[in-house]
Structures are given as structure tokens and as C-alpha cells.
N, C-alpha and C positions, 0 to 999 in steps of 0.2 A: 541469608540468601537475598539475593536482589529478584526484584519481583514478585507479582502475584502469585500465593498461592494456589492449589487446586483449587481448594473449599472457597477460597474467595473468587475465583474462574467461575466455579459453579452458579454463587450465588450471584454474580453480573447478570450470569448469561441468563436464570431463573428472572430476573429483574425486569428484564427486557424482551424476553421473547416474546411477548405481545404485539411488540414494536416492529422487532429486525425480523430476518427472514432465515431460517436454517437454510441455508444453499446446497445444494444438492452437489453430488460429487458425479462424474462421468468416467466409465471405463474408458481409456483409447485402441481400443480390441478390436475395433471393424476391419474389414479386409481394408475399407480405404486409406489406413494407416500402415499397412504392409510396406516395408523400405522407406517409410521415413521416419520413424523413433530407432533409434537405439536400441539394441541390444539386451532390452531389461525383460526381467520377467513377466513386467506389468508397468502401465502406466496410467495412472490416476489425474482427475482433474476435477479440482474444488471450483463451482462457477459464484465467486463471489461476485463478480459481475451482475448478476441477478439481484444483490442486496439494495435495499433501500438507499438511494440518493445514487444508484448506479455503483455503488463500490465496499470494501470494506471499512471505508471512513467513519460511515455511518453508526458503526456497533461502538469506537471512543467517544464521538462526537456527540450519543444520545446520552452514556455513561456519565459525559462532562455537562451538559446541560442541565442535569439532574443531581449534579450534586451544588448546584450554585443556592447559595442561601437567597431568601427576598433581595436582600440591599444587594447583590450581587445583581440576579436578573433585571435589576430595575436600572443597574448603572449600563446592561448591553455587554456583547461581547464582541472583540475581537479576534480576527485569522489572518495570518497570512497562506498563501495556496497556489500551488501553477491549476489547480480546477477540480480535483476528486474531494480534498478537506473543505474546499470551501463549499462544493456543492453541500458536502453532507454537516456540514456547521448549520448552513441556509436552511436545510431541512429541518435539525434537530429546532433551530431556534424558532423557527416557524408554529412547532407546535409544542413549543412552549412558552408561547408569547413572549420571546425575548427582541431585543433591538441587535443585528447581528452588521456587524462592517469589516468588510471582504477587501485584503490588499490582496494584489495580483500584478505579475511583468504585464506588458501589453501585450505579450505576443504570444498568449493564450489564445485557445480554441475559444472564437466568439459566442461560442454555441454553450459553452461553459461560463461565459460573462454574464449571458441573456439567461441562463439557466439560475440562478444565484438572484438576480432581479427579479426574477419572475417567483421566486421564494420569498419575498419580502426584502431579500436584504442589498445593502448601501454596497456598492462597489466602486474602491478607487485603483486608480491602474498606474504601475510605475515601470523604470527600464527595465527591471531587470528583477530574478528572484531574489537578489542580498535585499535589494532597495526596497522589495515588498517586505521582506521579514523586519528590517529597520523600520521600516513606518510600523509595521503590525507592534514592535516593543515600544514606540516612540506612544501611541493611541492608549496600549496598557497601562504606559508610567502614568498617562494624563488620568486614568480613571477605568477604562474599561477592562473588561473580564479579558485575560486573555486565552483563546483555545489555541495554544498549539500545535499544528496539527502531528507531533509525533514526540516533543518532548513532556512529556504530559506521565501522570499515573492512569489516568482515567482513557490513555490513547491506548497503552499498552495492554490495559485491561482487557478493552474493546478488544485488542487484533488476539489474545490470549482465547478471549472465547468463540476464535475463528479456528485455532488450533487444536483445541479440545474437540471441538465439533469433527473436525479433519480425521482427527484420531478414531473418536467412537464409529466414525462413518465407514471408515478403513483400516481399519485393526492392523491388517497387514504390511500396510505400507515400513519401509525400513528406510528412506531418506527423499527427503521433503526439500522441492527447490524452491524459492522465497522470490523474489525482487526487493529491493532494498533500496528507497528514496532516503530520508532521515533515521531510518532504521526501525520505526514504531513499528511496522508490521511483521517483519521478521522476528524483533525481538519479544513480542508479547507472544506471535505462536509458538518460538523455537520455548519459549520458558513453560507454556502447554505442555507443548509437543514432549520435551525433555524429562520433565517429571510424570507425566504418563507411561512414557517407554524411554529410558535411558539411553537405550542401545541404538535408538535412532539418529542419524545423521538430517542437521540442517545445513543447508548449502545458502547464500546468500547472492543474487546476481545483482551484479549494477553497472550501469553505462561506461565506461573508458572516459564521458565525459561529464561524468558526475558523479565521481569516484571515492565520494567523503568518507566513505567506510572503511572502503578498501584500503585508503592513504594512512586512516586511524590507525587499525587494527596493525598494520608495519610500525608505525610511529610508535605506538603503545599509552597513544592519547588524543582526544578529538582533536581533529582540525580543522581549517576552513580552507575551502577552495579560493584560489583568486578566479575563478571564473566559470560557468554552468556551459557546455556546449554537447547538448542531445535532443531528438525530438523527443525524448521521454518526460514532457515537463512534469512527470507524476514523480517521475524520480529525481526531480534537479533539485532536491534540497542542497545548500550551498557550504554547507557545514554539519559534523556532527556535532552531538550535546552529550555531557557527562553523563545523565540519566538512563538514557536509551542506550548509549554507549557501553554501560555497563553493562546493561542486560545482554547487549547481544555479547559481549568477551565471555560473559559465563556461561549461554547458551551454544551459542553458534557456532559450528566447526570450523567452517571458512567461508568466503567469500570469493567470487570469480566475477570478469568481466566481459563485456560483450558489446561489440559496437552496433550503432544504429541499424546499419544495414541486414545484421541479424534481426535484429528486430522485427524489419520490416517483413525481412522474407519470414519469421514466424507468425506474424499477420496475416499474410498471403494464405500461410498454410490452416490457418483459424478460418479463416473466409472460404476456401475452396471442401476443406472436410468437414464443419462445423456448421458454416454460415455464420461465423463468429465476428460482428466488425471489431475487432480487437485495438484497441488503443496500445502504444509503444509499450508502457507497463506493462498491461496486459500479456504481452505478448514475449514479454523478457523472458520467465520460467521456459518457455517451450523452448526459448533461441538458445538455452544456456544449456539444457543435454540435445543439442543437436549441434553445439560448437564445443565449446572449453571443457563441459564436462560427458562428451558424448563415451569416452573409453573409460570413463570409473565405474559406468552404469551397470555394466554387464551381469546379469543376475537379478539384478534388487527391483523388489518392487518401489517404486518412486512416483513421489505426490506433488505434482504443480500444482499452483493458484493462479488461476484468473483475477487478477485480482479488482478489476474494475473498468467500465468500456467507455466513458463518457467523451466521446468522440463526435464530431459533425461530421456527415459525409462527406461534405467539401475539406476539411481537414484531411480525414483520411485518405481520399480522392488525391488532392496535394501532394503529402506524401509516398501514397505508393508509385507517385508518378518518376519517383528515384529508382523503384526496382529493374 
């Protein structure tokens, strides 16, 4: 099998839980949800948004800092990040007295630049996310540790004992909708999720314009985009990776897509019933059974993730000014 075992799920999660935060899950069952979910028998909502470092980066991010030997932590690491990995890289390394250096596009949420600084760590900014991920290999080959923020054992670990948690939390749930940047997080829960309950359906959503999964999983081998265009910079990873790749072919059932403007209006919809300020990620799960997958739902109880909010007002401000 590719991936994490249960008994090694458990024991991460046993490892850390001093650290991270069990996230609590929320029914969506109030009257003020009446006419806008689908047709399911229930609808579930994991707030990892709540976890440390604002997201569930945080749970690979502490897993990877903690398996670095001395001569490792003393040479520093690096990330590349559109703002959720790096935040929670900046965190883990923070308290673990490492030297952490953060590539990012420019044209990240500032509030996610100044968040990562204000953690201790070096941030250099380039066009675009290829050019961040090339500098982030180029910093490695020279010496430094590299955390990637999804091709990793220690990333997939983390998001695995996001999924375990989902499950014990929700016994019931029968198909789990994911958001999918580089895959780490879909693929460590669906590898949970799957050998807890077999019978379970994971669904994978990701942008129209940042489609590496989706283009994969056709091709029947990773690919690389020639280009990122969505405001989900959570999900603009620019390629996917053999490692992660596999895990999610042997997990994951399928993958659907969804464009910005879903997004945004499931944003809206976090903000108005919630009080949720939901970043584009964030808010992918809710947009994907309310679009693409709103008529397979019918019946099933079904589990979104929040999966992380690290938003500036004035970003978000910005963009809902589209709706």
C-alpha cells in the first residue's frame, strides 16, 4: 500500500496532540440552511480553519520539523507557499528554533507575507508560483532542509490524521468532499478516510485554473501546468508529484471542478450563515455540492472541510467585489 498506515495515523496524531488542535466538526442543519445544500441527508463540516497556524498545514508542517536530525535543524529550512504552508512552516519552525525561508508569487495576500515575518521567518517573493517552487528546489540543492508543502511523507501524514479525526468525529458520514491544491491533503485524509471505512466516497474539488490533479488523473501521470490562474492561491500548486500522486489514484474516487466564481459565492454563503470569512480554499468544498456535484448527493450524508481561512479583510473585501 502507498501511504500511511492506521497504527502509524494514530501514532502522529498521539505525538502531537499537545501541539495541534482537534477541530471540531459542525452540523449544517439550522433552518438558515434550508434551500441552500442539496439534497443530502446530512451535511457535515470539519473547521480546520481553527487549527494552528490558521489551517490544516500545520499538523505535516509540526510532523516535518520534528523529524529533522541536529545537523538538519541547524542548516534551516525551506518552503515554497501561495500562504497556508508557509504560514504553518513559520509556525512550526518558530518553536523549534529552526531558520525557516519562505518563497512566495508576489501576489499573495500581504497579510500572509507580514504573517510568516512576524513568525521569525525570511521571505523572498517571485512572479509567479512555478518561480517560487524553482527557487524553493534551487535553496534545497544549496543546503537547506526542504518542507514541501505537499510532496512530503510527513505532509501526508499530517493531513491523514485530519481524516481519522473526521471519521471518529462522524461515524456516519458516507462521502467526504476534499479541495485539492498539490494533493497532500486529500490524499493523506482519503488514505484515513479509506481504510477506516472502505465504503466511503472521496470526492476531490479543484479550480478550472489550477487543474494539476484533474489533468493527472486523465493522463495517468503527473503533470505540470503551463500556467496557475485562480484566486485560490491555496490551491495553485503548479504541478503534481509522483508521491502524493499515488496516494491519491489509490484513494480517491474522483475529482470535479469548479470555477472562481463558485467560490466566491460559497464564501458569501460562509459569511452570511456562519460568520465565516472564508478564503477561496476554504470555500471550494461548499461550491462543489452546490455546482458539479450538487445531483449525486441525494441521500448521503457528506463531509466538507474548511480547510483553512488565512485571509485579510481587504483581500477578501477585493475579491467579493466580483460577486
Amino acid at each position: 500500500m502507498i501511504g500511511p498506515t492506521v497504527d502509524a495515523i494514530v501514532a502522529a496524531k498521539a505525538s502531537v496532540q499537545d501541539d495541534l488542535i482537534e477541530t471540531p466538526v459542525l452540523p449544517l442543519s439550522s433552518a438558515r440552511w434550508d434551500g441552500v445544500l442539496p439534497d443530502c441527508a446530512s451535511v457535515t463540516l470539519k473547521l480546520e480553519l481553527f487549527q494552528q497556524a490558521g489551517s490544516f498545514k500545520a499538523r505535516g508542517a509540526l510532523l516535518g520539523m520534528r523529524n529533522l536530525s541536529p545537523v538538519q535543524s541547524a542548516a534551516g529550512v525551506v518552503a515554497a507557499s501561495g500562504g497556508n504552508h508557509a504560514l504553518a512552516v513559520s509556525w512550526a519552525a518558530k518553536a523549534a528554533g529552526v531558520d525557516a525561508l519562505i518563497t512566495m508569487p508576489r501576489a499573495v495576500d500581504p497579510a500572509r507575507i507580514a504573517g510568516c515575518k512576524a513568525l521569525g521567518a525570511t521571505v523572498q517573493l517571485y512572479d509567479d508560483m512555478a518561480a517560487a517552487f524553482a527557487a524553493m528546489n534551487a535553496f534545497a540543492d544549496a543546503g537547506r532542509i526542504l518542507m514541501h508543502p505537499f510532496e512530503a511523507a510527513h505532509m501526508t501524514l499530517g493531513a491523514a490524521t485530519c481524516g481519522y479525526e473526521f471519521v471518529k468525529q462522524a461515524p456516519e458520514l458516507e462521502t467526504f468532499v476534499i479541495p485539492v491544491g498539490g494533493g497532500g491533503l486529500i490524499g493523506g485524509m482519503a488514505c484515513a478516510i479509506k481504510q477506516m471505512n472502505p465504503k466511503a466516497r472521496v470526492i476531490g474539488v479543484e479550480p478550472f485554473g489550477a487543474d494539476s490533479v484533474y489533468q493527472s488523473l486523465g493522463a495517468g501521470v503527473p503533470v505540470q501546468l503551463d500556467q496557475v490562474d485562480t484566486i485560490a492561491d491555496s490551491l495553485g500548486a503548479p504541478m503534481a508529484l509522483p508521491y502524493s500522486f499515488d496516494v491519491i489514484r489509490q484513494y480517491v474516487d474522483r475529482v470535479v471542478r469548479i470555477d472562481d466564481r463558485a467560490m466566491l459565492k460559497a464564501m458569501d454563503i460562509y459569511q452570511q450563515n456562519l460568520r465565516i470569512t472564508a478564503e477561496p480554499a476554504c470555500a471550494a468544498s461548499l461550491a462543489a455540492i452546490l455546482g458539479p456535484l450538487k445531483d449525486d448527493l441525494a441521500g448521503q450524508h457528506v463531509g466538507l472541510i474548511a480547510c483553512g481561512s488565512n485571509i485579510s479583510l481587504d483581500r477578501y473585501a477585493e475579491l467579493m467585489v466580483a460577486l
